[in-house]
ZAMARGU-4260 file (C-alpha; in steps of 0.2 Angstrom, whole numbers, plus 5000, padded with zeros to 4 digits):
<rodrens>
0) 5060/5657/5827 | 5071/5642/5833 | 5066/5633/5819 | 5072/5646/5804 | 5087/5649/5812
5) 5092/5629/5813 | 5087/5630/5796 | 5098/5643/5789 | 5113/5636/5797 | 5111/5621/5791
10) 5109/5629/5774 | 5125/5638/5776 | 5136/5625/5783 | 5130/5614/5767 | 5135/5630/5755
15) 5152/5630/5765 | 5155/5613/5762 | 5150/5615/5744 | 5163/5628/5742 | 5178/5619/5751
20) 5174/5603/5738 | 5175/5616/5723 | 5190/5621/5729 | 5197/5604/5733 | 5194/5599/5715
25) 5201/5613/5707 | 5216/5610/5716 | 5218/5593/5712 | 5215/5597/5695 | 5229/5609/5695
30) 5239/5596/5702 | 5235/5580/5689 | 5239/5596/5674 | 5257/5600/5685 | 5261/5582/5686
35) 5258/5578/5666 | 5267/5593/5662 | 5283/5590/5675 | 5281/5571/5666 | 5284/5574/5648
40) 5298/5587/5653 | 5304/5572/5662 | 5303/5562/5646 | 5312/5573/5635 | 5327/5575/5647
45) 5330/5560/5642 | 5321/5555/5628 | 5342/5554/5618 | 5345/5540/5629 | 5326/5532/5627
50) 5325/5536/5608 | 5327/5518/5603 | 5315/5513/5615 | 5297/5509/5601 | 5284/5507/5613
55) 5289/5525/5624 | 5285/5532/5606 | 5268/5523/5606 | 5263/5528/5623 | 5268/5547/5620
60) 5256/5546/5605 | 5242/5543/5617 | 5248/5558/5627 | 5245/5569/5614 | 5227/5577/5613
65) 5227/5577/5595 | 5214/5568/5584 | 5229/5560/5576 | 5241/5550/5587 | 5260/5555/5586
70) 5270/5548/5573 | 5280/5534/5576 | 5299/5531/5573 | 5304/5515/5565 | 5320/5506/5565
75) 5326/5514/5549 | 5321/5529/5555 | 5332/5527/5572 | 5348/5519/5560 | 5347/5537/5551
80) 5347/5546/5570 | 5363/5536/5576 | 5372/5536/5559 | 5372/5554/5560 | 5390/5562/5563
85) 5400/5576/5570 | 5409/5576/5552 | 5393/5582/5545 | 5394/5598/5554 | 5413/5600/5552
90) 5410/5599/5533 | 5397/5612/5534 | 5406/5625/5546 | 5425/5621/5546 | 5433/5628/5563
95) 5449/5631/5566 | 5456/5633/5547 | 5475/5633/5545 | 5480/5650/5542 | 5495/5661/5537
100) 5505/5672/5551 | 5514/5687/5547 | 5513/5693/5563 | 5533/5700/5565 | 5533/5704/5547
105) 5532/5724/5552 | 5529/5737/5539 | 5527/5732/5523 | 5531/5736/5505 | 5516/5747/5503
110) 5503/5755/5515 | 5492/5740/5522 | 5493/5728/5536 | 5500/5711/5536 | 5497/5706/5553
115) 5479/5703/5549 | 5482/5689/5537 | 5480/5679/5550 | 5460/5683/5550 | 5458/5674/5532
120) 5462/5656/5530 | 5473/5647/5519 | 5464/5644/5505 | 5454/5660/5506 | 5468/5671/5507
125) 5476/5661/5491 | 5459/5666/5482 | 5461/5683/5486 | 5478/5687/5479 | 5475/5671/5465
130) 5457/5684/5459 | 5469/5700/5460 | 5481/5693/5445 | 5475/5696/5427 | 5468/5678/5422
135) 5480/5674/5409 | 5495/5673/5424 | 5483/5665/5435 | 5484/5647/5429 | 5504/5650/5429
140) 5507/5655/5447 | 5494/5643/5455 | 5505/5628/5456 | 5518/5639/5465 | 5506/5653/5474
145) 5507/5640/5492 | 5524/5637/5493 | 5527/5657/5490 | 5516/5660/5506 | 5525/5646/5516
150) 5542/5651/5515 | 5538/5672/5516 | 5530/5665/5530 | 5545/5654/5536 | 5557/5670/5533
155) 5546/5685/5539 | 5543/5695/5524 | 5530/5706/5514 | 5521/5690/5505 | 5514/5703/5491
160) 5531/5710/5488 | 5540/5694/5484 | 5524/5688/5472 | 5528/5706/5465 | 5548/5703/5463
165) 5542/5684/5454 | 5531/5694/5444 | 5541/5706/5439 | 5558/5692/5435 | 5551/5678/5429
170) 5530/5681/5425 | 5529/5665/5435 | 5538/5656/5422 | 5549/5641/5431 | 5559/5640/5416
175) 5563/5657/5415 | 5583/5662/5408 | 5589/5679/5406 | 5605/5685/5399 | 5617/5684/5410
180) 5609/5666/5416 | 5599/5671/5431 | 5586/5656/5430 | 5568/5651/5437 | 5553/5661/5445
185) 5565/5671/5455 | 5581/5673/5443 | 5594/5669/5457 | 5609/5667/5448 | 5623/5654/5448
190) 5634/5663/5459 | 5622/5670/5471 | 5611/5653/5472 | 5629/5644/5481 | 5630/5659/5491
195) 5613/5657/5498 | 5614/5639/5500 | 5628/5640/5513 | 5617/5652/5522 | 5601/5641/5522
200) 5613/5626/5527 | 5610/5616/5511 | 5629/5618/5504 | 5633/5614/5487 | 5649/5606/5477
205) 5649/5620/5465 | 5642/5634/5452 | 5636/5618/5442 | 5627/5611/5455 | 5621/5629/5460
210) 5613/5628/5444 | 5605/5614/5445 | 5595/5618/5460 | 5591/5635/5454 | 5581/5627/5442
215) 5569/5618/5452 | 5556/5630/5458 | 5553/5627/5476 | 5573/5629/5480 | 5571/5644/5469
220) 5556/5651/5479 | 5565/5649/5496 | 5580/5656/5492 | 5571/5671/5483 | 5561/5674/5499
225) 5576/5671/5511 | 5588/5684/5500 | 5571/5697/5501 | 5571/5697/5519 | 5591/5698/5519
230) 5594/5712/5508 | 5578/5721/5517 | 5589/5720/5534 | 5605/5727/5526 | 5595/5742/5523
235) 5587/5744/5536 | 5570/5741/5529 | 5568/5751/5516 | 5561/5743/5503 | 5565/5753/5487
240) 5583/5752/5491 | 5581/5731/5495 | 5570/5730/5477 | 5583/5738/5469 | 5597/5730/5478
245) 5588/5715/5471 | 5590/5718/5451 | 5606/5727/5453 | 5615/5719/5468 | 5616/5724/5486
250) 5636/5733/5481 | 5628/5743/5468 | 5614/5751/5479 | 5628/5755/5493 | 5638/5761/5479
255) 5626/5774/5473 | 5621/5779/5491 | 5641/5783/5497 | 5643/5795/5483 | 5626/5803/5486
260) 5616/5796/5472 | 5595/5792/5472 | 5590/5775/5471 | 5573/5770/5466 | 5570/5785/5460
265) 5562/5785/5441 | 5570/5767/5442 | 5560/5755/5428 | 5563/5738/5441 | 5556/5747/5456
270) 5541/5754/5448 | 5534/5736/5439 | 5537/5730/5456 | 5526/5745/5463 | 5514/5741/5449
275) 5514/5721/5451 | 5511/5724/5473 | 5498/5735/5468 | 5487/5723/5458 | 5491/5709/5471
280) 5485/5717/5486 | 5467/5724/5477 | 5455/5708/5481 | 5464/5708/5499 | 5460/5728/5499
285) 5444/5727/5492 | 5437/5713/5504 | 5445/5712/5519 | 5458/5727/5523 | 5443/5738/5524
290) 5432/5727/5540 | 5435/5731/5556 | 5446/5720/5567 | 5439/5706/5579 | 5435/5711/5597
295) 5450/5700/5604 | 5463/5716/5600 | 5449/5728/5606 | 5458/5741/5621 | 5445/5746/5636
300) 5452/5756/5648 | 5444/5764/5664 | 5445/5781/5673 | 5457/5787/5660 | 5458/5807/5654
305) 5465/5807/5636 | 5467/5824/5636 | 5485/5824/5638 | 5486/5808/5628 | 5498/5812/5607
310) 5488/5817/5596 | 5494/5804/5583 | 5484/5792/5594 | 5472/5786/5585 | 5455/5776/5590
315) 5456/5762/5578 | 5467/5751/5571 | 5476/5763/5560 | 5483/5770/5575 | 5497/5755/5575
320) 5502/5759/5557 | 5503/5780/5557 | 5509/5782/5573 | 5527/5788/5580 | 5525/5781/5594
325) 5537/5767/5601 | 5530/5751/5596 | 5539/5755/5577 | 5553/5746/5588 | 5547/5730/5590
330) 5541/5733/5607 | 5525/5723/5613 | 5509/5733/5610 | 5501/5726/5626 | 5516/5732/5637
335) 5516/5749/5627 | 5498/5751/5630 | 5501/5749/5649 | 5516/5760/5650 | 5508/5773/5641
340) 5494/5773/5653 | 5503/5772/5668 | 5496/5760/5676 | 5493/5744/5667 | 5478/5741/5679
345) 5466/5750/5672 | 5469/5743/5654 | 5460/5730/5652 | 5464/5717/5635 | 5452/5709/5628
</rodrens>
C-alpha cells in the first residue's frame, strides 16, 4: 500500500512540474511576441530620422514574415523623399487666400448680404460676378473688375452697385464721352472730377487737368466709388435717391424732394441700374448666398426662455437683415446679443 502511494505522488509532482514548464513557456513566448512588437513600434517612431539609414531597411526585410523580403529604398529613392516640399501641399490646398471685406458696408442696394464676401476669396469672388455678365462685356470689364472691388472696398460701398452704375455709364468702355463731356468707365465730369480730387487729397491745377485724370481709368474708378459712398451719406442711405443724385446731381434730387416730388420713381437711370445689380449679384445668389454661414458667427446660449424674446427674431442669419432691432445703428452684434439677453454670461460666441 506504501509503495502505490509513493508512486502516485511521484507521478503527480512530475505532472505539476509539467504543467508549470507549459506555463513558463507560454509566458515567455508571450513575452519574445511583446518585445518584437514594442521593437518595430520603436523603429517607426523614428524611422523619419533613420530613413536614410540602407542597412535598417535590410534588417526590417528580414523581420517581415513574408516569403518575399521587404523592398529596399535606394538612394534615388531617399533624394525624391527629402526633395519633397511644403510648396507642394500649399499648391494643392491654398490657406489663407486674400479676400474682400465689406464688413461696415451695411445695407446694401438690393436685398442680400455683403458682409459674407468675406467667405469667398479674391479670385473666386471675381469669377462669380465676371460668369454673371453677358459674355460679350466680360472681356471689357475684366482688366478693370480688381480695381473696382479694391477701392468699393477702400470706401465702404455696395461693390454690385458701383459695377452697376459703370454698367449703366460707360458699358465698361474706358474711353467712354457723353455730351456734355463726362468721360471714362464712371462718366465724372470735368467740374466734378476737380471737386473730388480736393476731397481725395490729390488736388489738381485746373478743369484741364481734371480732364486729363478723368480719363485714366483707375483715378476714374476711385473717384466714382468715393462720390458713390458720398452722395449715399447725403441721403442718408437711400439708394434710389443717391443713384439718381448720381445722373442728375445731388441739387437736383434735394430740389425735387423740397417741393414734394418722387424720385426714382418710373425713372429710366435708376431702373437699368436695378437691372445691371440684378444680373451681377445672380452667380453670387446662385452659389453662395443660399449656404449657411460658418460655425464661427454661430450663437449658443443657455438657460434662456425665448418666449418673451420679438417676434422678428429670427434663428438664422436672416435675422440680421429683417429685423428692427438696434444693430440697424451700427451697434456691435456681440454686445446687442448680450444686452438683449440680459446677461452676457450665458451667451456664449463661438
Amino acid at each position: 500500500m506504501g509503495t502505490i502511494l509513493t508512486e502516485s505522488k511521484l507521478f503527480l509532482s512530475i505532472n505539476y512540474i509539467f504543467s508549470r514548464l507549459c506555463l513558463a513557456t507560454k509566458y515567455f513566448g508571450l513575452g519574445v511576441v511583446s518585445c518584437v512588437i514594442s521593437s518595430l513600434l520603436f523603429i517607426g517612431l523614428f524611422s523619419n530620422e533613420s530613413v536614410e539609414k540602407r542597412h535598417l531597411f535590410n534588417l526590417l526585410s528580414h523581420l517581415v514574415i513574408s516569403k518575399k523580403s521587404a523592398p529596399i529604398l535606394t538612394e534615388i529613392d531617399v533624394n525624391k523623399l527629402n526633395s519633397f516640399k511644403d510648396t507642394d501641399w500649399k499648391e494643392s490646398f491654398p490657406i489663407n487666400e486674400p479676400t474682400y471685406n465689406f464688413a461696415f458696408v451695411g445695407k446694401a442696394f438690393y436685398k442680400i448680404d455683403v458682409s459674407r464676401i468675406s467667405e469667398l476669396s479674391k479670385t473666386e469672388f471675381e469669377e462669380l460676378i465676371l460668369s454673371s455678365v453677358p459674355i460679350f462685356l466680360r472681356d471689357k470689364l475684366k482688366p478693370f473688375l480688381k480695381t473696382t472691388l479694391l477701392y468699393s472696398e477702400k470706401f465702404q460701398v455696395d461693390p454690385f452697385w458701383v459695377l452697376a452704375v459703370m454698367w449703366t455709364e460707360s458699358h465698361f468702355n474706358p474711353k467712354a464721352k457723353s455730351y456734355v463731356n463726362a468721360r471714362g468707365l464712371m462718366q465724372i465730369m470735368p467740374r466734378t472730377g476737380y471737386f473730388l480730387a480736393e476731397l481725395l487729397e490729390k488736388p489738381v491745377k485746373n478743369l484741364k487737368s481734371a480732364i486729363k485724370i478723368t480719363k485714366k481709368p483707375v483715378p476714374n474708378i476711385e473717384m466714382g466709388a468715393f462720390y458713390l459712398k458720398k452722395i449715399l451719406g447725403e441721403f442718408n442711405g437711400n439708394y434710389i435717391y443717391a443713384t439718381a443724385a448720381y445722373n442728375m446731381g445731388p441739387g437736383g434730387v434735394k430740389k425735387r424732394l423740397r417741393k414734394g416730388l418722387r424720385v426714382g420713381n418710373r425713372n429710366k437711370y435708376v431702373n437699368k441700374v436695378k437691372r445691371a445689380y440684378r444680373e451681377l449679384i445672380k452667380g453670387y445668389r446662385k452659389s453662395f448666398i443660399s449656404l449657411p454661414r460658418d460655425y464661427v458667427e454661430t450663437f449658443v446660449f443657455k438657460n434662456k426662455d425665448f418666449s418673451r424674446l420679438e417676434t422678428s427674431f429670427l434663428w438664422d442669419r436672416g435675422f440680421w437683415r429683417s429685423t428692427h432691432l438696434p444693430y440697424k445703428r451700427n451697434h456691435d452684434k456681440g454686445v446687442f446679443l448680450a444686452v438683449l439677453l440680459n446677461n452676457d454670461k450665458e451667451t456664449l460666441f463661438l
